[in-house]
N, C-alpha and C positions, 0 to 999 in steps of 0.2 A: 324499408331502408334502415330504420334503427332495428330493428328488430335480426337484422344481420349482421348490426357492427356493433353489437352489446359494448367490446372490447374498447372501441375509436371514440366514441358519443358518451355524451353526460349532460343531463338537462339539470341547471340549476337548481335545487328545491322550489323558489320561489315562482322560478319561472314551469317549473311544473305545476304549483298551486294555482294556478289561475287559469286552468284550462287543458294542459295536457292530457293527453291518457296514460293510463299507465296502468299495467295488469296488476300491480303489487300495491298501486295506488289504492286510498280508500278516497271516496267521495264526501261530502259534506253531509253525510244522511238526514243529519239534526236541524240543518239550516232549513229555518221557515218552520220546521214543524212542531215549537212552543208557542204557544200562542203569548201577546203580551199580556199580564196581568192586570185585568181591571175588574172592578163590582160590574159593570154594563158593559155587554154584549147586544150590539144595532142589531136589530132586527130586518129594518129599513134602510134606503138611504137617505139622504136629505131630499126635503120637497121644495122644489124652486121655481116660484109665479111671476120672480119677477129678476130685472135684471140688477141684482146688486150682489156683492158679496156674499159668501156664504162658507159654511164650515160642510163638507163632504162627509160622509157615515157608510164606512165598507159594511155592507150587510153581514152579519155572521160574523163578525168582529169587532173587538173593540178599539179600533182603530177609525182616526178619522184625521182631517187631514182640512185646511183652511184655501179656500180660491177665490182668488181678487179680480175683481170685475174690471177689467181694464177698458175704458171709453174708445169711442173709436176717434181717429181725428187724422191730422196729413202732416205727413215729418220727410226731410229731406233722410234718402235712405245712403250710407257711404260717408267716406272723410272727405273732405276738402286736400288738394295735394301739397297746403299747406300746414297739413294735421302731422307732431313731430312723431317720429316711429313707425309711418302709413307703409303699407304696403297697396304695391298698384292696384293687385285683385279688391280691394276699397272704394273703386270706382270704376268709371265716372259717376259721382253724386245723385241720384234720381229723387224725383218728389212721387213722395207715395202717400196713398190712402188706405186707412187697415178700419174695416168695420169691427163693432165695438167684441170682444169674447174676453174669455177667463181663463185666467193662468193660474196657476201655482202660487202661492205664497212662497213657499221655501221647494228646494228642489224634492224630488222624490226620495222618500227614505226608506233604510233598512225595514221600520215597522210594515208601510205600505208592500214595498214587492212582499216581501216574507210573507204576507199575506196572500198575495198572488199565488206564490209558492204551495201554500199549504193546504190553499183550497183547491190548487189543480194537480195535488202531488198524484191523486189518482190515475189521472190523462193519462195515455202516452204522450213520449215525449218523443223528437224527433233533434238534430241535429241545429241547434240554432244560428250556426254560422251560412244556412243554405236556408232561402224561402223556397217553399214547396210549392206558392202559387202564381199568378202573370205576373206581368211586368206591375201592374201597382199594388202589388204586393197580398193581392187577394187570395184570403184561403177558404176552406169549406169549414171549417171546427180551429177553434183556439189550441194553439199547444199550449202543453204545462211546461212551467219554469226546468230546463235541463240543470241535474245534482251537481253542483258545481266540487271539483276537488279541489281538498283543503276548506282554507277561511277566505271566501270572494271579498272579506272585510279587509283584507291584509293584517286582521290581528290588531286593527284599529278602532273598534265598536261598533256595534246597527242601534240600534233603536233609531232615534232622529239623524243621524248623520246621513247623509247622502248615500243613497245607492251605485256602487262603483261595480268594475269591471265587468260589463255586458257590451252585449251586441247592439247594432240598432236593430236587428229582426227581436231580439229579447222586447226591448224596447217597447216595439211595436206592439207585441204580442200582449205587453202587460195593459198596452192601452186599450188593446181589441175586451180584453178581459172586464177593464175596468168597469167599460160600457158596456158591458152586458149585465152584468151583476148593479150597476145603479141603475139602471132606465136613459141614462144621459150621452152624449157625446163627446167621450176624450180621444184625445189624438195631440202628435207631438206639433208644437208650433210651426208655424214658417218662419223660414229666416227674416223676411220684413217682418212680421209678428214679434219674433223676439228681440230685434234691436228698438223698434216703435216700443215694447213694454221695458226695455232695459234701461232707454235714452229718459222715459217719464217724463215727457214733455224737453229735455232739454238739447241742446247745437252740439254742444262741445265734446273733447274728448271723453270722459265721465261723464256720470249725474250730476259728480258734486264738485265742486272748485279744487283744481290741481291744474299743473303743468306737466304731463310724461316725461321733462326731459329732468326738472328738477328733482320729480321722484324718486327718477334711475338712480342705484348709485353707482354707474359709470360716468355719469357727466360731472366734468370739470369740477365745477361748483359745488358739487355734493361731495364730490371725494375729497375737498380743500375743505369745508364746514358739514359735509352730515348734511344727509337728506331728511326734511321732517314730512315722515308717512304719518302724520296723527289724524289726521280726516280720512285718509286711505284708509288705516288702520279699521277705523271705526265702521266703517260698509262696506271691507272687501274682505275673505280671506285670501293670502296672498304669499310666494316663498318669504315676506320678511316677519310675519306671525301664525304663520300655521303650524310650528315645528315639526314642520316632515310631513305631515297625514292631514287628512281630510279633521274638517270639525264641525260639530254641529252648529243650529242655527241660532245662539243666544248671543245678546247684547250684539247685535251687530244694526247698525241703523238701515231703515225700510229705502227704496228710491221713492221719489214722488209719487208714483202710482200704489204703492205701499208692498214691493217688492224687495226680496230679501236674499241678496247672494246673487246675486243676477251677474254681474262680474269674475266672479271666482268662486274658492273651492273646489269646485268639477266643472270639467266641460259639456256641455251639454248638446245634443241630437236636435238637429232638426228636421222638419217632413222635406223639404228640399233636394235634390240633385244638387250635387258642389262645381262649378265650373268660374273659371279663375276670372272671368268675363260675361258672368250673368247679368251683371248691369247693365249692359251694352243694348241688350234686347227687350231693354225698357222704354220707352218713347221719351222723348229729351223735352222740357218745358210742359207738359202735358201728365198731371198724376196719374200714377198707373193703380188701381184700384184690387188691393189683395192679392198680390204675386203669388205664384207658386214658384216661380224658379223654374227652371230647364227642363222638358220633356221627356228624360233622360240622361243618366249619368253611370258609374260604375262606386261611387261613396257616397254619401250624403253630408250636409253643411254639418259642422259644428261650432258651438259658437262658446263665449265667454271663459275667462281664463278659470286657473284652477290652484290650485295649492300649493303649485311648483313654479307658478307663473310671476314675471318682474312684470312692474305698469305697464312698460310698451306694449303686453300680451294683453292686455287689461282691461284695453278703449271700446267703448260698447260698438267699433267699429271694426276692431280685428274677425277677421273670420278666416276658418281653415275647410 
């Protein structure tokens, strides 16, 4: 179809850089394949006997990466229909149980996948907007990271900032990778998983003390005196201090559980089916014990806001 109306069509530069093809296009060749600069190069990964925290060590690189032991415990899963900015698919409220595992400290970064990258640049690669295998997404061999064209950074930095513009099958892939090359088991959160480590013990709309509506600054009150985002500020990235782009993970305060970004910056993947009434098919009064979510769907959840996002987006209860 483009390739017959040269004359009628024109794809954006930008919106060609992140994924098009394009015969005259070049690819990213360089992306992933500098290694970061350090005196130490892991040989191992980290060895772990017990359940606490720990700093990760990509073998064959000097990259490493920190993951927080998150306790297990029972948290009401959804907002209350008195929560300001809720959307339906929020509820109905479930009590849930999430046995204890390990997250991320900060989201996944440039350093880490580029690494992914450059140690599978050999692989073939296939097509990463299609999985190759059943329905739970089972394959025979890991692919390698597909050459992305252009800067997958938007011209915004890798090192520690967050890894942006992939698939969830990329996603996946980088997790299949992970654990292979450490001995351990990574994989992306469930959605009860990741509002139970986002909420870190707490009810409310946030971790931390705010109201959604005085934040906004569409409501009344804020637009007549100024909304003060100074606690916001300080634990989320958010459209009123990220200027424009993603940014790394410094001076921004931890949640409870000692979590960092969990809010904003990027939106992030989870193992989940998305369906606008997955709660429904939770048992009512009765905790439901490690959900997966739906049987089946056609997208997967994604949760917490991003660098574009106002507070209403923001509540560790939003999900799309």
């Amino acid at each position: 179809y483009y390739s017959q109306r040269p004359d009628e069509l024109r794809c954006i530069n930008c919106h060609l850089h992140v994924g098009h093809y394009d015969e005259s296009g070049s690819t990213g060749q360089a992306f992933g394949l500098v290694a970061k600069e350090s005196t130490e190069i892991f040989t191992e990964a980290a060895t772990v006997e017990r359940f606490e925290s720990f700093t990760e060590q990509i073998p064959d690189s000097s990259v490493s990466f920190d993951m927080v032991a998150v306790p297990g415990g029972e948290f009401t899963l959804g907002s209350p229909e008195s929560e300001p900015y809720r959307d339906e698919t929020e509820g109905p409220t479930r009590k849930v149980k999430i046995s204890p595992f390990w997250m991320g400290k900060i989201e996944v970064s440039w350093d880490e996948y580029g690494t992914f990258y450059r140690q599978t640049a050999s692989e073939g690669r296939t097509d990463t907007r299609r999985s190759t295998g059943g329905a739970d997404g089972d394959v025979d061999a890991i692919t390698g990271a597909t050459p992305p064209y252009g800067n997958p950074d938007q011209g915004w930095g890798k090192g520690d900032r967050p890894a942006i513009t992939m698939t969830y099958l990329a996603a996946t892939q980088y997790t299949r990778w992970l654990s292979e090359v450490t001995g351990k088991r990574y994989r992306l959160p469930t959605e009860a998983e990741w509002e139970y480590a986002a909420r870190g013990g707490t009810e409310t709309p946030y971790f931390f003390e705010g109201d959604p509506r005085q934040l906004s600054p569409g409501w009344l009150r804020s637009r007549i005196l100024g909304s003060n985002t100074e606690t916001l500020d300080t634990h989320v990235i958010h459209e009123g201090n990220s200027g424009g782009r993603t940014q790394p993970p410094t001076d921004l305060t931890p949640n409870p559980f000692g979590l960092v970004n969990m809010l904003g910056n990027v939106r992030e993947f989870c193992l989940d089916w998305y369906a606008p009434d997955a709660y429904e098919a939770y048992p009512e009064g009765v905790p439901v014990t490690d959900p997966v979510g739906p049987a089946s769907g056609t997208e997967h959840v994604i949760r917490g806001g991003s660098f574009r996002s106002r507070p209403g987006d923001l509540r560790v209860a939003a999900r799309d």
